[in-house]
C-alpha positions as a printed Julia matrix, in Angstrom:
112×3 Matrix{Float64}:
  94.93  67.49  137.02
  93.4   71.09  138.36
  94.53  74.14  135.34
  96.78  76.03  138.24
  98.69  72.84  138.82
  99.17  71.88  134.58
 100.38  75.61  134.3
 102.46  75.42  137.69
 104.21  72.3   136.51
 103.99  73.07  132.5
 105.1   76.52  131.89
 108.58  76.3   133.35
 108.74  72.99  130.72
 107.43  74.83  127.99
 109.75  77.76  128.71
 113.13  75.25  129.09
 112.47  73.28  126.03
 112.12  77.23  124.03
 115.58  77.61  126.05
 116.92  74.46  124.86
 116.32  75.0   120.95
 117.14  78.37  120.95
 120.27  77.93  122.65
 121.24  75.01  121.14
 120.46  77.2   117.73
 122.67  79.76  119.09
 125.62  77.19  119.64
 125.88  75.87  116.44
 126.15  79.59  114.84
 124.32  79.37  111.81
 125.07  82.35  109.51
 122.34  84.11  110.32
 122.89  83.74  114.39
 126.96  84.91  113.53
 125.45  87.75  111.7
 122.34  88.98  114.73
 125.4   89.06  117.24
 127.85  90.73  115.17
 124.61  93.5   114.71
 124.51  93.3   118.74
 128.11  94.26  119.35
 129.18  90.97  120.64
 132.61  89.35  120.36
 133.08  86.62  117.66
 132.18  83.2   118.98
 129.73  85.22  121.64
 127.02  83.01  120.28
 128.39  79.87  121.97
 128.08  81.56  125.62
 124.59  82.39  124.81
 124.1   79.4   123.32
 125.64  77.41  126.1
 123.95  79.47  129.19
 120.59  79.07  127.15
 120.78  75.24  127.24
 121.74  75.15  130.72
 119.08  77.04  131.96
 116.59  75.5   129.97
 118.11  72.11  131.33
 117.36  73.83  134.75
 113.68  74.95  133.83
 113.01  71.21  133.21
 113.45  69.97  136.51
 110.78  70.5   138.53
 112.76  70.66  141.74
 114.88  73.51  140.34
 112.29  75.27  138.04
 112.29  78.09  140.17
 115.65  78.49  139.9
 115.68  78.08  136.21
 112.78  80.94  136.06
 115.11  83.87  137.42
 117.71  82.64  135.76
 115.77  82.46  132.23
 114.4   86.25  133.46
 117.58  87.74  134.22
 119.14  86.1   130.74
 116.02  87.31  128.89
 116.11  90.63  130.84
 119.33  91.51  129.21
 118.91  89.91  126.04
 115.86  92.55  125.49
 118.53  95.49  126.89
 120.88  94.33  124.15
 118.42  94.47  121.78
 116.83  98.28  122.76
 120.61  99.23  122.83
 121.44  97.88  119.16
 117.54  99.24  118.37
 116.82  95.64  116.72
 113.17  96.25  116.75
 112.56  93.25  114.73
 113.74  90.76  117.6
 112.35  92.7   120.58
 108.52  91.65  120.49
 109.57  87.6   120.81
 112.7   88.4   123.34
 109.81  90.87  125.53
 107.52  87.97  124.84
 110.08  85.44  126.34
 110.77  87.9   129.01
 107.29  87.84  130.29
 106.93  83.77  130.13
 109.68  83.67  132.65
 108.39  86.48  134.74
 104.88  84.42  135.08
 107.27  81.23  135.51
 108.35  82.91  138.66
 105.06  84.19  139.77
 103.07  80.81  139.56
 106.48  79.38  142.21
 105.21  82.42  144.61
């Protein structure tokens, strides 16, 4: 299998199974998770949104058919997750949400 067509077809996997554990991490609320959104401003039980809209896009992102799809929608989530993060000025998360912003930005770009 040519690179171009590995990276075509693997990146939008790569980025939904990242979606999947992280959201599914964000569901089940760990302390920790609780405590980050709290930090953020969000509403108790906020968490499970993310958490939810995380594993559906990922779900998404999996399918090849719809990985194009699931790329905007994985940018725009990850577009404001980094905007809630310069807003609450949690400089510790921003590198790997930026990071995860720019995955799905070249999962778009390799769909054209």
């Amino acid at each position: 299998m040519p690179i171009i067509k590995f990276i075509i077809v693997g990146l939008p996997i790569a980025l939904g199974v990242v979606m999947i554990g992280t959201g599914g991490l964000n569901f089940a609320g760990p302390p920790l998770a609780r405590e980050n959104f709290a930090l953020w401003g969000s509403p108790a039980g906020f968490n499970r949104v993310t958490g939810s809209l995380g594993v559906l896009i990922g779900l998404i992102l999996v399918i090849p058919a719809k990985s194009r799809v699931g790329a905007l929608a994985s940018a725009i989530f990850r577009l404001a997750a980094v905007a809630t993060l310069i807003r609450s000025r949690d400089w510790g998360h921003l590198p790997v949400a930026a990071a995860l912003m720019a995955v799905s930005a070249a999962a778009i770009a390799v769909h054209g």
